[in-house]
C-alpha positions as CSV (number, residue, x, y, z in Angstrom):
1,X,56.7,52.2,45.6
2,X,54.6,54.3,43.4
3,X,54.0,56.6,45.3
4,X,57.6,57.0,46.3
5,X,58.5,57.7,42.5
6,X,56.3,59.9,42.1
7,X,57.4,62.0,45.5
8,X,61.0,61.5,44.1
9,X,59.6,63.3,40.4
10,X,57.8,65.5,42.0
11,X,60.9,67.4,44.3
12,X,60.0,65.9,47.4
13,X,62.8,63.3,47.5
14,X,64.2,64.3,50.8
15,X,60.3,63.5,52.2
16,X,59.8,60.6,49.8
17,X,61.1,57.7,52.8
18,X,59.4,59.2,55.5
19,X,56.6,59.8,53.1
20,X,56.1,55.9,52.2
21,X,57.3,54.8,55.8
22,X,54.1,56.6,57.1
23,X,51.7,55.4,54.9
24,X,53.2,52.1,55.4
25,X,52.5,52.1,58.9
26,X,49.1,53.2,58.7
27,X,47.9,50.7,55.7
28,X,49.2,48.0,58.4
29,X,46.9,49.4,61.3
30,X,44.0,49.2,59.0
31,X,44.9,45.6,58.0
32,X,45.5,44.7,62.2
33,X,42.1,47.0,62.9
34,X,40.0,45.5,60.6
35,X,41.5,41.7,61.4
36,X,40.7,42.4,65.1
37,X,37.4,44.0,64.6
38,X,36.2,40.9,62.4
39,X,36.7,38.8,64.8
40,X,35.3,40.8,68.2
41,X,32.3,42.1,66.2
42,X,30.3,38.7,66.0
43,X,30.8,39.0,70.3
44,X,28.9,42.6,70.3
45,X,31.8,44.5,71.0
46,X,34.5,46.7,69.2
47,X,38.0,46.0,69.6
48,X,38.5,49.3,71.8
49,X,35.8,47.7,74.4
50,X,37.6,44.3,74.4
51,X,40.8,46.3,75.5
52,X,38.8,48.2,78.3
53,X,37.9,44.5,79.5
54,X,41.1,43.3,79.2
55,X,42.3,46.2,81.5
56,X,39.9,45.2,83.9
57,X,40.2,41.8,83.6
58,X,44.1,41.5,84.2
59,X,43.7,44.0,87.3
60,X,44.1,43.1,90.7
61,X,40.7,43.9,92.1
62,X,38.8,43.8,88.9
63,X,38.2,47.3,89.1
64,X,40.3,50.6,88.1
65,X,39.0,54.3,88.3
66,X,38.0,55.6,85.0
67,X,40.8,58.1,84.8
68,X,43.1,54.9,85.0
69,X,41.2,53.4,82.1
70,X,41.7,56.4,80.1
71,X,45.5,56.8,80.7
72,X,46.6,53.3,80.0
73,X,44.3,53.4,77.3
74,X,45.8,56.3,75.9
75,X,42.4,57.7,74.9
76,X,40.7,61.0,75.9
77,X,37.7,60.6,78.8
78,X,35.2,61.2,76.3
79,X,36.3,57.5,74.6
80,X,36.8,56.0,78.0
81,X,33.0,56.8,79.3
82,X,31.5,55.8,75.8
83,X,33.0,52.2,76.1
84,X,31.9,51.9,80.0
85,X,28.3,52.6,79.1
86,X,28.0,50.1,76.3
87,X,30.0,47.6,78.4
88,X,27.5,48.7,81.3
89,X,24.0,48.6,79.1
90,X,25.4,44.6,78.2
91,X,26.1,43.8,81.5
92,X,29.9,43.4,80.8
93,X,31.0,46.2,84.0
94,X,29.3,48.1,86.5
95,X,30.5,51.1,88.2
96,X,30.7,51.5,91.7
97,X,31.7,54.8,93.5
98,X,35.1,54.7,95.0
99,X,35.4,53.9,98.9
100,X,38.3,56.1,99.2
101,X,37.7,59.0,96.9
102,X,34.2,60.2,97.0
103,X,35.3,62.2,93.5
104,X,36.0,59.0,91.3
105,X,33.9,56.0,90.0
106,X,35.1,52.6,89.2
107,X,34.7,50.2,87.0
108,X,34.5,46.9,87.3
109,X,34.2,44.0,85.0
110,X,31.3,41.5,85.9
111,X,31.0,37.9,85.9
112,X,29.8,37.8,82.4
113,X,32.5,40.3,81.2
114,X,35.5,38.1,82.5
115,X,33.8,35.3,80.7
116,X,33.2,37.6,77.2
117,X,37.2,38.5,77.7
118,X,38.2,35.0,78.0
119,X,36.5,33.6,75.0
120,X,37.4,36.8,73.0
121,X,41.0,36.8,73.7
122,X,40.9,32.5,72.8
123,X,39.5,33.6,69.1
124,X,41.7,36.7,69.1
125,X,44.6,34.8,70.0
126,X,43.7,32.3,67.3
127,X,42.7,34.2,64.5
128,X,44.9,37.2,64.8
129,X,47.6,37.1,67.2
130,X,49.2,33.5,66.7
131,X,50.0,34.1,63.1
132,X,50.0,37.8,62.3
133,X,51.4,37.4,59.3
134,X,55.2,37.8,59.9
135,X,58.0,35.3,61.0
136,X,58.6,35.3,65.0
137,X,61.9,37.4,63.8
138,X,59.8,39.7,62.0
139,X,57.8,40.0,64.7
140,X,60.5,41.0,67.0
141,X,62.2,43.6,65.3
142,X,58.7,45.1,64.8
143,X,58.2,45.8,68.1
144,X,61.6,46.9,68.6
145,X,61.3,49.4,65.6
146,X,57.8,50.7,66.7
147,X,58.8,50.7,70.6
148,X,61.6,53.1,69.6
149,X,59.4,55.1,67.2
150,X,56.7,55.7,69.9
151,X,59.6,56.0,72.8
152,X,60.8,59.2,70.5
153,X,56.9,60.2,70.4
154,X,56.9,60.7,74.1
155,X,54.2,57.7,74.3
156,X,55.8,55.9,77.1
């Protein structure tokens, strides 16, 4: 609110919403960040490697190419290969070349790693995602209001 005054005193009154909707937004991803990191750190992995398991975990085969991995991830290749190693050095995927395209690798989550992703997800689901923070209302027009926001972004 501070902030937004001070926008408004300083001529910036037509950027002054936008202004404080933005920072908003990104105060709340360092709150969810640091929430999810607290709990996956004590497991030896960052949240960004628990969502490259989770990718893995919920596919058919157990196994997606690494350009897969870095489009629904949204991330650049760099990020993608950087997770799959320190998943690989723990022993939480392997890579495998592809049987049908000699130009790709895949990656695979092991044994271990579906069981790291199962008992990450139950303390993820009840330290973080259970109770957010926000009423199930809330909650939903949320999502509504950041699907729409990232729709207009061209993310999906």
């Amino acid at each position: 609110a501070g902030a937004h005054r001070r926008w408004v005193a300083h001529g910036w009154g037509g950027a002054a919403d936008g202004m404080a909707a933005v920072a908003s937004l990104m105060r709340a991803h360092q709150i969810a960040v640091s929430r999810a990191e607290a709990v996956v750190r004590p497991f030896g992995i960052t949240f960004a490697r628990y969502e490259t398991l989770m990718l893995l975990y919920f596919s058919r085969r157990g196994s997606l190419p690494m350009s897969v991995l870095g489009s629904r991830l949204q991330v650049h290749q760099t990020s993608v290969t950087n997770a799959v190693d320190r998943l690989e050095a723990a022993g939480y995927v392997v890579r495998r070349p592809h049987p049908d395209d000699r130009r790709s690798t895949l990656v695979e989550v092991t044994p271990s790693g579906r069981e790291l992703a199962e008992k990450v997800t139950a303390e993820l689901n009840a330290k973080v995602f259970t109770d957010p923070g926000l009423s199930p209302s809330a909650m939903s027009r949320l999502v509504a209001v950041l699907r729409s926001y990232r729709k207009d972004a061209g993310d999906f």
